[in-house]
N, C-alpha and C positions, 0 to 999 in steps of 0.2 A: 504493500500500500504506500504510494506517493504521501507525504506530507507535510506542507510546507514551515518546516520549521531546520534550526541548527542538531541539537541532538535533544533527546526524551528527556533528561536531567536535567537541564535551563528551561523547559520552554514556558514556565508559568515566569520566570524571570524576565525571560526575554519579550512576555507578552506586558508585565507590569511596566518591564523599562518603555514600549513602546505606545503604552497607554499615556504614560508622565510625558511624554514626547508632546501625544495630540494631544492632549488636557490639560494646558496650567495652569487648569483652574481648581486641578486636585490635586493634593499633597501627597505623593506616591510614594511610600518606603518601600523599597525594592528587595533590600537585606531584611526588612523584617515583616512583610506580607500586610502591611495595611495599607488601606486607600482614605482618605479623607476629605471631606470639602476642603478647601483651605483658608473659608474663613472660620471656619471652627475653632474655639466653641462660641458659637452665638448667643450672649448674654438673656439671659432668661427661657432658654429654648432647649426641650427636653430632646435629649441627643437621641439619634436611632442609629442600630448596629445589627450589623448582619454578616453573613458570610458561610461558608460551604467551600466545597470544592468544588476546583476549577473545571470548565470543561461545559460549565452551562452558561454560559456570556447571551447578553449582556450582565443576565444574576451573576455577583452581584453589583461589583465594581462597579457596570454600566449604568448602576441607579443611585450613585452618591452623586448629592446637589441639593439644591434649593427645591422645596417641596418635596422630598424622598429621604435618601439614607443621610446619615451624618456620616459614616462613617461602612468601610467593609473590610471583611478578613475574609482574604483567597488564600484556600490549602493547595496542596499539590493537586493533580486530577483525579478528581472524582474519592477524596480524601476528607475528611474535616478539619480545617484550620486549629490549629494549637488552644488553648485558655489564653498562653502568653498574650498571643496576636490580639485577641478578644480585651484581655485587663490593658491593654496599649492603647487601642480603638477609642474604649471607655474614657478614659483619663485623656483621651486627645479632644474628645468633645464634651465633655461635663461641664456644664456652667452652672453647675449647681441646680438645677434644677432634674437633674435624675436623667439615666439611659435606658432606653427598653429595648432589651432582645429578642431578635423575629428569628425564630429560629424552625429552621425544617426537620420533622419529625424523622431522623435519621439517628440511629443508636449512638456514633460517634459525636456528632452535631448537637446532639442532646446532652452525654457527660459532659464536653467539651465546655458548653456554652455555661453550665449547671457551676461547673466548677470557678470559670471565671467569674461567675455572678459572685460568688463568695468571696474570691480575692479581691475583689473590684469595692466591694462591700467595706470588708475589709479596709480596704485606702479610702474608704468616705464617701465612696460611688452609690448614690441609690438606684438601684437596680430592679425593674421589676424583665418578667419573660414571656412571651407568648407561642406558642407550639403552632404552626401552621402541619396540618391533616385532612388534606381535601382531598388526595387519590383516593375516587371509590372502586377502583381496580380491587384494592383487596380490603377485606374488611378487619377487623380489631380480634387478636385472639392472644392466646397464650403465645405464638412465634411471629406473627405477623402484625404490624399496627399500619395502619393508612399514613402514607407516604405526602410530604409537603411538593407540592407541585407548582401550577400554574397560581392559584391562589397567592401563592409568598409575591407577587405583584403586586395584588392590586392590597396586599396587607402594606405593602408597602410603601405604596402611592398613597394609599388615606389616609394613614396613622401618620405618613410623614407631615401630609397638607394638615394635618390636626397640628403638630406639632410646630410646625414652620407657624401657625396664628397663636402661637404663645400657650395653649392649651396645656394643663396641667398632666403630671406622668401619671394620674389615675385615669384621665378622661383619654389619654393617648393609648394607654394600654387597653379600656375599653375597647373602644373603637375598632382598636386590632384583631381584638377578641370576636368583636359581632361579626367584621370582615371575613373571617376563618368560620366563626360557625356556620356561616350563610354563605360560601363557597363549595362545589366540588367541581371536580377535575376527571377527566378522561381521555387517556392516551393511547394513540395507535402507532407501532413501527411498521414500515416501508421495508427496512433494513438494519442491517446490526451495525452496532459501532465500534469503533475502530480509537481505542486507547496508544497515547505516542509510545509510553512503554513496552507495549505488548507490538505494537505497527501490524494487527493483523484486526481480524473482527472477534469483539472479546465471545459471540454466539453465532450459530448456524442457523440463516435463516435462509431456506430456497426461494429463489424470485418468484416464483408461484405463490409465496403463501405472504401472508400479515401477520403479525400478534395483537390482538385485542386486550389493553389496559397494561401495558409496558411501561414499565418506571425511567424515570430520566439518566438512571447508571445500565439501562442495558436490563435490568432485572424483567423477569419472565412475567407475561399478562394472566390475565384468564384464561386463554385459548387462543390455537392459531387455526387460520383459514384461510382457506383458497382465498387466492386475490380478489377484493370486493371492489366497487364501483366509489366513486370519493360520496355520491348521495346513499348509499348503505354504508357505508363506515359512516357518515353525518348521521345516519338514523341509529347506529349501532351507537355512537360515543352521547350521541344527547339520551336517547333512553337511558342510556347506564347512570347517567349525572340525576337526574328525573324520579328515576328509581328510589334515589336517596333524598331529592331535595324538591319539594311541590314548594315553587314559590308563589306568593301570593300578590309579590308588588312586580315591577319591572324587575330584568336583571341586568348586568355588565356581563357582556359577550368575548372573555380572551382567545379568537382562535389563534394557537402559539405552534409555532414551525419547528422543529427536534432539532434543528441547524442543516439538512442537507437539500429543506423540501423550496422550491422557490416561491417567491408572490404569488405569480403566475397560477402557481396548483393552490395555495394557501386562501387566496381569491377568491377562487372556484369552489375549493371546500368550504368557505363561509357561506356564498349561494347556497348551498343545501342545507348547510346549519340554520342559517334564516328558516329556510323552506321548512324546516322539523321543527322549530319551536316555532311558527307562526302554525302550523299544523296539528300541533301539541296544546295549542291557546298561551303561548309566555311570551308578553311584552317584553320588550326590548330595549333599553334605554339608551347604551352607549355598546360600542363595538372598537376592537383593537385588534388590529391583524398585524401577523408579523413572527420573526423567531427571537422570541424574548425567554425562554427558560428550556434552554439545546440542552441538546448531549452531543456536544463535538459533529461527529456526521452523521447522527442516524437520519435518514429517512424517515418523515412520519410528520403527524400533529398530534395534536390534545385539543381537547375543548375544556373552559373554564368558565361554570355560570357563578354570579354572584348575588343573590336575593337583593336589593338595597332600596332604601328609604332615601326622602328629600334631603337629608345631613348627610348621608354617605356620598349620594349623588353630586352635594354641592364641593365633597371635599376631592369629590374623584376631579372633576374640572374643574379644581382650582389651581394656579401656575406651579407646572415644575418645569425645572433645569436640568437635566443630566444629560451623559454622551447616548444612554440607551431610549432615552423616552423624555420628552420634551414639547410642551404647547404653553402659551399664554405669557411668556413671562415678557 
């Protein structure tokens, strides 16, 4: 497998050095894995922090700025960033007024973030958490919990736009909260992906066939199937969402690209996604197309519904800045 990089061992390096390149408008540590607004910390303004591993760009890098993250911590690929990186993050935007953790319901992602809250705590940081769990691919057991997905968006665009209007870290963590409960997510692979360490496809998928409810690391769906049409995979991922989530108000519509599918198909699969929840009876409020939470090259989408009210609605369109998602400012 071609891939355009120097070797597997640099490459989050060499992506952070070339991020601080285009951006300086964010404070790139390159030696120690954090990204920052750079006018952080912004006096009276509850910092947001996030981060995962690398390999799902723009998440999460691409969403620090004005109305979004304060701050991100990128791991190696497809890894969870350190505590360290996270108590650095913290202490680089605290203005005193507390940091909230958006963090994806991933086993490493979870110690990881758990433990920085305590050290961060510890140095004076008040810290509250929020768990995003909106893959309804798999459900909640004893080995398996629901996976943060598409959802870690728009948790992250509303709790930011809260935060950016001076809003307090009870009402910021809220917000997050209702964000996440009133989201699910459903994804389909096209194709397997293709890790820089590994330079091959980490699973075997025949060009014949899809996986229905595929995780953003590659991780195995519900079921695989012969090749479907983009309007039966739209019927297949919103039922699945629907299943779990009868909303009652409008929703926000994320159709999100895996990183290899282009506009063009991504386009076309919103056409039928309309077409099945106009079909289904769910209004529609707002829509975002585009690959905002990859897995390096797989082939595929996800769809991301979000239930939301007039407060959520007013914070999703209110101005943000960043390199990945950006209107209004």
């Amino acid at each position: 497998m071609k891939m355009l990089i120097n070797v597997s061992e640099t490459v989050v390096a060499d992506a952070l050095r070339g991020m601080a390149a285009a951006h300086p408008e964010l404070a790139v540590d390159v030696e120690n894995r954090v990204i920052v607004r750079r006018d952080a910390p912004v006096a009276g303004k509850v910092g947001l922090v996030s981060g995962g591993g690398s390999g799902h760009e723009p998440l999460h890098g691409g969403f620090v700025g004005p109305g979004m993250l304060s701050a991100a911590c990128p791991g190696e690929v497809f890894t969870s960033p350190v505590p360290d990186q996270m108590v650095r993050a913290a202490a680089a935007v605290d203005s005193g007024a507390g940091v909230l953790f958006v963090v994806k319901n991933y086993t490493g992602d979870v110690l990881n973030f758990d433990m920085a809250a305590e050290l961060a705590e510890d140095e004076g940081v008040q810290v509250a958490k929020v768990l995003v769990n909106d893959d309804v691919a798999v459900t909640d057991s004893l080995y398996t919990a629901r996976r943060g997905t598409g959802a870690t968006l728009f948790v992250e665009k509303i709790a930011g736009a809260a935060a950016e209007e001076g809003q307090p870290l009870e009402r910021v963590e809220a917000v997050a909260r209702q964000v996440n409960e009133n989201s699910r997510s459903f994804g389909v692979a096209l194709s397997a992906v293709t890790t820089p360490a590994k330079g091959s496809p980490t699973f075997d998928l025949p060009s014949g066939e899809l996986e229905l409810g595929i995780g953003i690391h590659g991780e195995p769906g519900r079921e695989r199937r012969p090749m479907m049409t983009s309007g039966e995979i739209a019927e297949a991922a919103v039922d699945a969402v629907l299943e779990d989530l009868t909303p009652r108000n409008p929703v926000l519509v994320l159709v999100n690209g895996m990183g290899a599918t282009p506009l063009l198909e991504l386009y076309g699969f919103n056409a039928e996604v309309q077409r099945v929840l106009g079909e289904r009876g769910v209004p529609v409020a707002r829509v975002l197309v585009g690959n905002y939470v990859t897995s390096l090259d797989m082939a595929g989408a996800s769809v991301t519904l979000c239930q939301i009210n007039e407060e959520l609605l007013r914070l999703w369109d209110a101005p943000v800045s960043t390199p990945g998602l950006r209107w209004g400012m």
